[in-house]
N, C-alpha and C positions, 0 to 999 in steps of 0.2 A: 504494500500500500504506500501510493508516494506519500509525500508531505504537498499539503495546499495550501498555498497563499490564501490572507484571508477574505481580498476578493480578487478572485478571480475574473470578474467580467468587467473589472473597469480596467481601462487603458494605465499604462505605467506613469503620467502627470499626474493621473488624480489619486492615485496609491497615497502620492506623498504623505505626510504629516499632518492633520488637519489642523493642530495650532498654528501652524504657517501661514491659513489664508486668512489672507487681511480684511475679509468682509466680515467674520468673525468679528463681536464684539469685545471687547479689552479686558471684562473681567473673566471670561471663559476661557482666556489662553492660560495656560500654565506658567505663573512666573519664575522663573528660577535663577534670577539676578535681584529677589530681594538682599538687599544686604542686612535686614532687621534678624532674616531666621540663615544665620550661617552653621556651618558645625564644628569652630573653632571658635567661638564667643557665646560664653553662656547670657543668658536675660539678666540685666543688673536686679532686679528683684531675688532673683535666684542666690545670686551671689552674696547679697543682704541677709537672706534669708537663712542661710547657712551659716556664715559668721554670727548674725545672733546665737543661733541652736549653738553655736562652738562654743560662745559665751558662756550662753545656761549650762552647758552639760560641765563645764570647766569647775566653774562654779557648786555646782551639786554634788560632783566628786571632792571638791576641796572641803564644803562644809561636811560632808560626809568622814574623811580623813580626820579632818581639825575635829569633828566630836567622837571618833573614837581616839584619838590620842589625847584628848583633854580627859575620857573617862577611865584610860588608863593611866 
Protein backbone atom coordinates (compact mmCIF):
# COMPACT_ATOMS: atom_id res chain seq x y z
CA UNK A 1 0.00 0.00 0.00
CA UNK A 2 1.73 3.40 -1.13
CA UNK A 3 1.80 6.31 1.06
CA UNK A 4 -0.90 9.27 -0.14
CA UNK A 5 -0.54 12.70 -0.05
CA UNK A 6 -3.10 14.34 1.72
CA UNK A 7 -4.60 15.72 -1.30
CA UNK A 8 -4.27 14.23 -3.94
CA UNK A 9 -6.56 16.07 -6.52
CA UNK A 10 -5.30 19.41 -6.02
CA UNK A 11 -2.55 20.67 -8.34
CA UNK A 12 1.15 21.13 -6.50
CA UNK A 13 0.52 25.49 -6.00
CA UNK A 14 -2.21 24.81 -3.94
CA UNK A 15 -0.76 21.85 -1.60
CA UNK A 16 1.38 24.60 -0.30
CA UNK A 17 0.80 25.85 3.28
CA UNK A 18 -2.23 27.56 3.94
CA UNK A 19 -0.82 30.02 6.47
CA UNK A 20 0.95 31.51 3.49
CA UNK A 21 -2.07 33.00 1.76
CA UNK A 22 -2.50 36.38 2.32
CA UNK A 23 -6.39 36.42 1.82
CA UNK A 24 -6.23 34.61 5.05
CA UNK A 25 -7.19 36.97 7.94
CA UNK A 26 -4.00 37.90 10.50
CA UNK A 27 -5.33 36.31 13.54
CA UNK A 28 -5.71 32.69 11.81
CA UNK A 29 -2.07 32.51 10.67
CA UNK A 30 0.13 31.00 13.03
CA UNK A 31 2.51 33.25 14.65
CA UNK A 32 5.77 32.03 15.52
CA UNK A 33 7.93 35.32 15.69
CA UNK A 34 6.16 36.32 18.88
CA UNK A 35 8.98 37.25 21.00
CA UNK A 36 6.50 37.42 24.25
CA UNK A 37 6.30 33.39 24.26
CA UNK A 38 10.16 32.26 23.51
CA UNK A 39 11.79 29.02 25.09
CA UNK A 40 14.64 30.78 26.51
CA UNK A 41 12.81 33.44 28.75
CA UNK A 42 10.71 32.52 31.33
CA UNK A 43 7.27 35.19 32.12
CA UNK A 44 8.65 37.61 34.65
CA UNK A 45 5.64 36.77 36.82
CA UNK A 46 7.01 33.36 36.96
CA UNK A 47 10.40 34.26 37.83
CA UNK A 48 8.64 36.46 40.90
CA UNK A 49 6.85 33.87 41.73
CA UNK A 50 9.55 31.55 42.55
CA UNK A 51 11.92 33.77 44.30
CA UNK A 52 9.05 34.52 46.69
CA UNK A 53 8.39 30.51 47.30
CA UNK A 54 12.60 30.41 47.62
CA UNK A 55 11.99 33.03 50.22
CA UNK A 56 9.16 31.36 52.23
CA UNK A 57 10.53 27.94 52.20
CA UNK A 58 14.15 29.53 53.30
CA UNK A 59 12.41 30.90 55.85
CA UNK A 60 10.28 27.95 57.28
CA UNK A 61 13.30 25.72 57.28
CA UNK A 62 15.22 28.37 59.38
CA UNK A 63 12.44 28.83 61.88
CA UNK A 64 12.11 25.25 61.88
CA UNK A 65 16.09 24.69 62.68
CA UNK A 66 16.27 27.88 65.19
CA UNK A 67 13.37 26.03 67.33
CA UNK A 68 14.74 22.80 67.54
CA UNK A 69 18.19 24.20 68.46
CA UNK A 70 16.62 26.61 70.99
CA UNK A 71 14.70 23.42 72.53
CA UNK A 72 17.68 21.63 72.65
Amino acid sequence: MAHQSPAPDLPESQRADQSDDPSLPQGSRPEDDDPKVTAGSPKPWLLIALVVLAVFVVAFVGAIIWGVVRLA
